[in-house]
N, C-alpha and C positions, 0 to 999 in steps of 0.2 A: 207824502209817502215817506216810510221811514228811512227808504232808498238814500233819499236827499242828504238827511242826515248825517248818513254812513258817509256817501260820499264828501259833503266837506269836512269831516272830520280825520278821516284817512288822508287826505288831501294837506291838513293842517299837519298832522304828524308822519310826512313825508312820504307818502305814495305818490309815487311819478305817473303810473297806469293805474287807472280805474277795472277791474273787470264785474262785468254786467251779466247777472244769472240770473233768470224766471225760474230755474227749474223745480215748479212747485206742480205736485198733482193737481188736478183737479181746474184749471185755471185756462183760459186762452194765451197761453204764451207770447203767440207772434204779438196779440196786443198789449199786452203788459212789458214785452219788450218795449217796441216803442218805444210805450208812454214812458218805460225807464230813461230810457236815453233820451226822450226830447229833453225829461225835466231835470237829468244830470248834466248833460250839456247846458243847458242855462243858465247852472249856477258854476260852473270849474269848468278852465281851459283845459285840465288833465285829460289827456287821451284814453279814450276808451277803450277795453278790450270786450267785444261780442262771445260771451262764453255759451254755448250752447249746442244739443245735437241736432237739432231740429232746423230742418233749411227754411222752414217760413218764418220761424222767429228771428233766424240769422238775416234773412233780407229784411222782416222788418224794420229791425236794429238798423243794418247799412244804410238802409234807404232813409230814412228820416235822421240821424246822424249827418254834423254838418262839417265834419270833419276825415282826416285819415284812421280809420278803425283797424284794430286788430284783431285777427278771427282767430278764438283759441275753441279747438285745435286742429288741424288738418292733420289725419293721420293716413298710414298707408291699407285702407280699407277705400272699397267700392265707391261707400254712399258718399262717404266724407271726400275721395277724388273726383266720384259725378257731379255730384252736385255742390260742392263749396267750392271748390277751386273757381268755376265760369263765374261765380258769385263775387269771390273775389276781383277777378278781373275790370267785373262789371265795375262796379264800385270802388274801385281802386282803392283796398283795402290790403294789408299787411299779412301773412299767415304765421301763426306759432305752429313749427313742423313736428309734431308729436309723431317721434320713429316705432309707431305700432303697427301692428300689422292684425288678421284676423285670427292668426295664430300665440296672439299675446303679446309680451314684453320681449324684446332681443333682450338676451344674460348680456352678453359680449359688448365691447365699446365697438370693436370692429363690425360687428353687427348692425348696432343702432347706428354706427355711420350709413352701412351702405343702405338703411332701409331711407335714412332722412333723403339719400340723395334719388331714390328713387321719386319721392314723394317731391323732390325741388326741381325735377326733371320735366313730368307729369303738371307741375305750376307755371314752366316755362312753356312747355306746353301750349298752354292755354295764355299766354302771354306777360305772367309775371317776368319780372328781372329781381338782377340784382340790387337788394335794398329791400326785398320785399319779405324778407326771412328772417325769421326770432327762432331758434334752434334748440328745443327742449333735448335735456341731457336724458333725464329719467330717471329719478332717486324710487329704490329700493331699498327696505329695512336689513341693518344690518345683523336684527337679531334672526332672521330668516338665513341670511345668505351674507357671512362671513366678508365676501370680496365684493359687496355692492358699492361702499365706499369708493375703491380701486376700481373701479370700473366705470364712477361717474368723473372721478378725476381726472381717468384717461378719455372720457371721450371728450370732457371740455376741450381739450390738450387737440385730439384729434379734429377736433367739430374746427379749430380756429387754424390748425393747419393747411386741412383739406377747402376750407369753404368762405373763411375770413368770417362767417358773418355772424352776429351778435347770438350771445345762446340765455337760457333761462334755465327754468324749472323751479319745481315745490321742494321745500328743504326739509319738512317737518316729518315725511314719513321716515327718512333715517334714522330715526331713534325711536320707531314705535313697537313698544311694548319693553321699553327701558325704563330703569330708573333716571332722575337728573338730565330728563329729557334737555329742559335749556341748555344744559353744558353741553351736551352731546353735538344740539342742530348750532349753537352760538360756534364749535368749533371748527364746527363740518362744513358752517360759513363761509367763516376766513379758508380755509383746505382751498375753496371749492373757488373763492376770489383769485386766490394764487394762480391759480391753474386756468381761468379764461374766463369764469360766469362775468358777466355782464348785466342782466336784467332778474335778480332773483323774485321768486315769487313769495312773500311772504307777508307775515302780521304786522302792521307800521307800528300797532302798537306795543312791542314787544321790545324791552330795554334793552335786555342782552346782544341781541338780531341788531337794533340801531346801532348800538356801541360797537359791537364786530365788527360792521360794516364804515362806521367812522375808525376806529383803527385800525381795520384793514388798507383803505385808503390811504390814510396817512403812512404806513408802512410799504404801499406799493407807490409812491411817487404820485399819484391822482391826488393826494391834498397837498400842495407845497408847501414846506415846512411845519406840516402839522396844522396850518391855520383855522380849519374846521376843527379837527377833533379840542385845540385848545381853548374852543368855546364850549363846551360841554362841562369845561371846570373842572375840579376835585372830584372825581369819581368816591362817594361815600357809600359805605359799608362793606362787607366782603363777601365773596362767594363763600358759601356752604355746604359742604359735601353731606346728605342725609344717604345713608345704607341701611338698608332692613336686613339682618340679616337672621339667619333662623337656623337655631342649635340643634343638632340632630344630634341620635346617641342609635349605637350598634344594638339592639335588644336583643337578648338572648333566652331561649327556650319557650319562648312563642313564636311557633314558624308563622304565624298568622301576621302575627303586629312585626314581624322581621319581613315579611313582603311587603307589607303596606308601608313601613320605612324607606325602604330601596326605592320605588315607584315614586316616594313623595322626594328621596334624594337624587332619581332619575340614575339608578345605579342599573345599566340596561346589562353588565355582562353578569349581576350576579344574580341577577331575576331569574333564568331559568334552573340555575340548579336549588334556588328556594324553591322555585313551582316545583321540583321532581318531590324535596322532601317531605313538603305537605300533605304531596299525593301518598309518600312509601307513611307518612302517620294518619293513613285514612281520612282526609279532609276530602269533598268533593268537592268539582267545579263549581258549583252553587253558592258553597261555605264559601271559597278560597274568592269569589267572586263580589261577595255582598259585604264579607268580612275584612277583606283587605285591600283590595283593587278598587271597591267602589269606599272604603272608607278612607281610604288614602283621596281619594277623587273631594270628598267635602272637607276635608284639611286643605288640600289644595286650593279649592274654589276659596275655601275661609282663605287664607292668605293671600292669595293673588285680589281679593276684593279689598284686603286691608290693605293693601300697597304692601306686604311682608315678602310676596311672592313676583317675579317679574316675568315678560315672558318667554325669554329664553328659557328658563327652569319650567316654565308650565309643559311648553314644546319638548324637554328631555324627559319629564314625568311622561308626556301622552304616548315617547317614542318607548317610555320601558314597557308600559302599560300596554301598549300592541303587541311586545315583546310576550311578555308572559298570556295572553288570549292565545298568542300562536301556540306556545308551549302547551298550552293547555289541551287544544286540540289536538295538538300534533301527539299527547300522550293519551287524551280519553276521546278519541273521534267519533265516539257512539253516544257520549255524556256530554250532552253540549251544553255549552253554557246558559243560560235563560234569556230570553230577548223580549227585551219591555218594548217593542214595537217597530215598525219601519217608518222611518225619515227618508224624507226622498230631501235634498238639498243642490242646490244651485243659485250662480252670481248669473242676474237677470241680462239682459243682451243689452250688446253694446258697451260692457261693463268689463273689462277682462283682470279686474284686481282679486287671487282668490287667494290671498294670504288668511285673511280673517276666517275665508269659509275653511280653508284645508284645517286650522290649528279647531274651530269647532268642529268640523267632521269628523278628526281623532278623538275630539274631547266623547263626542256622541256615541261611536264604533267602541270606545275604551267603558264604555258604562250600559253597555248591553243593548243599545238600540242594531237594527239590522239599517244599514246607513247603505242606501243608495247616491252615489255623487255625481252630477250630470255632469262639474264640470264647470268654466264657465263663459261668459258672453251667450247662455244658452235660452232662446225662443221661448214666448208662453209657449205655443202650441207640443213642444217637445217635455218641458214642465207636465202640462197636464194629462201628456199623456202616458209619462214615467208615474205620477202618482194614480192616474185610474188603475193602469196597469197592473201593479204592486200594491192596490189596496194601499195608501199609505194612509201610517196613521198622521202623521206632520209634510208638511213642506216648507222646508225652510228656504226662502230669499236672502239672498246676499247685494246690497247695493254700496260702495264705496262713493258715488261722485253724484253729486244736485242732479246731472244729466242724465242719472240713469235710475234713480229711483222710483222716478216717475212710474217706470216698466213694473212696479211693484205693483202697481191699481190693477194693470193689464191684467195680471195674472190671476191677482185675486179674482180678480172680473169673472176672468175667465174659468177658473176652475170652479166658480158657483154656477156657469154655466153648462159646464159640462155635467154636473151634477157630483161633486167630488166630494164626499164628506172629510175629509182631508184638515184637520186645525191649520193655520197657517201662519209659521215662526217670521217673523224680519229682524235684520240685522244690519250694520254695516257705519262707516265713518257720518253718514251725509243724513242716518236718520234718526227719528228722537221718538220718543212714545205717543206725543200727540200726530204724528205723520204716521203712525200704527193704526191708531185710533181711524184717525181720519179716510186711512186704506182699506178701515174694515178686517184688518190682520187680529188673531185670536190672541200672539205674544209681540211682545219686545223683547230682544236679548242685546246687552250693550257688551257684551262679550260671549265665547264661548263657555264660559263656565256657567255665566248665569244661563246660556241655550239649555246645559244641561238639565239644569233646575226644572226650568221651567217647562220641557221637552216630560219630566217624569211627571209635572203635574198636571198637564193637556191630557195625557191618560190617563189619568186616575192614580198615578203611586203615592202622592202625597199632595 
């Protein structure tokens, strides 16, 4: 298996914890769990972590597993309280406390405290103690939400206050949809070591991430006198800053190519009095539409696909670009703009990360589609009955995690069942185009811009 592999090589380049994912369509999980774990414990004493949503593949792991396991993740939802917790017990396994709830992410540190402690409540419960707790913090991108950083540092801060007991989490979505990612998650590191992390979750093979982490150490008193990190040697070469940056210029006396600038410089307050002037030199919704709003939309896609573009700017471009649809209606509400079809869109259940889906849903709503959004952690059965409903011409799926994409087959399943002629988009961190293929799914989109693309050509625009 190429399981095996992975695992002594992570192992050799310093992973402490193994975690263990089947989450593959199409496959008996509980069995291939297992067989993962019998044959990774045979070969490395590294402690396992059982990742998975599924309780039969979580007891198959526990049970055949000849060690203390760690269950990632108990969050504060039903299934994951019914039924992981006693599982735990049984098995006298460890839980990582992922402070979720059904209603998504707590913003707040104050928050995700008191959801963890509901959820370490609820494990005592059922008979865990003290010792039995890995404390997920909860990183959120900072190009999203300005104060995610500040809010994972306070809750390390708070987590080791309130509770003592050891915390985790993922480091890499902090910088996504940034430039200089390494620099960003390599700094967010050391931030995040200062402040309490204890068990990060990350890439062994990743230079910057190991170095951090050795000079963090050595800077926090855990490596005495440096004597780790001065085996590492002469650090050679230097970091390099690369910036795309991209030259705008003011155009004058084309009110057309002066909207479609603003949108691409995400200029949101000067947007509506260009739409008034367009309209007072007889351009109509359609022109002002196809000509500047959707030509500004493939400048954009071009840059953001060259790395010229990042995604905070795509996010300020999609916020002007609402900006001026509204003006437009709000000045010709009898002249409506043209609509290349209805998207029904939603992040599959179980699943509540809808950052990717919201920036494609604007990307969609800004280029003329009629954009239905469930929403997300949302049921097939609610899926298909928003796209029968609405005649849609797409359904786009959103999955971020191995655990939940699975629910991608479901749907499709399902909606060939129901009898939906419906094309149907996927997207998301966890999947790739041969998992598209595989689903039976009509597109891949590895972002929102490419959605776009390919959303105009599943109906016929190009």
């Amino acid at each position: 298996m190429g399981v095996k592999k992975d695992a002594v090589n992570q192992v050799k380049s310093g992973a402490k914890i193994l975690d263990v994912n089947m989450g593959v369509g199409g496959i008996d999980q509980a069995k291939m769990m297992a067989q993962a774990v019998k044959e990774i414990a045979q070969i490395t004493d590294a402690p396992l972590a059982i990742d998975t949503s599924d309780e039969k593949a979580l007891e198959a792991g526990l049970r055949i597993y000849p060690g203390r396991a760690l269950i990632n993740s108990v969050s504060f939802e039903p299934d994951r309280i019914q039924k992981f917790l006693p599982l735990a017990k049984k098995y006298g396994a460890a839980i990582l406390v992922l402070p979720l709830t059904e209603k998504g992410v707590p913003k707040t540190a104050e928050e995700r405290v008191e959801v963890a402690e509901k959820i370490i409540d609820a494990a005592k419960n059922v008979g865990l103690r003290d010792g039995d707790f890995l404390l997920d913090a909860l990183v959120m991108t900072i190009s999203a939400d300005a104060n995610a950083c500040n809010e994972v540092l306070k809750t390390l801060k708070l987590y080791r206050e309130k509770f003592g007991y050891p915390a985790t989490m993922g480091l890499s979505n902090i910088s996504f949809g940034l430039p200089n990612r390494p620099l960003i998650n390599s700094t967010f590191f050391a931030m995040c070591l200062a402040a309490g992390l204890d068990a990060p979750i990350m890439n062994p093979y990743d230079e910057f991430m190991q170095n951090a982490l050795k000079a963090s150490a050595a800077l926090l008193g855990k490596d005495a006198n440096g004597l780790q990190f001065s085996k590492l040697g002469q650090l050679n070469g230097s970091l390099t800053f690369s910036t795309a940056e991209k030259k705008t210029e003011k155009f004058v006396g084309d009110i057309l190519a002066q909207i479609k600038q603003a949108v691409i410089e995400g200029d949101k307050d000067e947007i509506p009095a260009l739409i008034v002037k367009a309209i007072e030199e007889n351009h109509d919704a359609n022109e002002i539409t196809e000509k500047a709003l959707t030509a500004a939309m493939n400048d954009i896609g071009e840059d953001f696909g060259a790395g010229k573009m990042f995604l905070p700017q795509v996010l300020l471009s999609a916020e002007t670009m609402r900006t001026a649809f509204n003006k437009l209606k709000e000045i010709l509400p009898a002249q409506e703009t043209s609509t290349n079809g209805t998207f029904v869109i939603a992040t599959v259940k179980g699943d509540v990360h809808d950052l990717g889906k919201n920036i494609t849903g604007a990307l969609l709503a800004n280029s003329g589609f009629k954009l239905i959004d469930l929403g997300k952690d949302v049921d097939s059965a609610e899926i298909v009955r928003a796209a029968i409903e609405n005649d849609a011409d797409i359904v786009g799926l959103c999955a971020l995690m191995t655990t939940t994409m699975i629910q991608i087959d479901k749907v499709i399943a399902d909606l060939k069942a129901a009898g939906s002629s419906a094309k149907v988009m996927v997207g998301g961190a966890a999947l790739t185009q041969e998992y598209a293929d595989a689903a039976g799914a009509d597109a891949y989109a590895k972002d929102g811009v490419a959605a776009v693309k390919l959303a105009k050509k599943l109906i016929g625009m190009n």
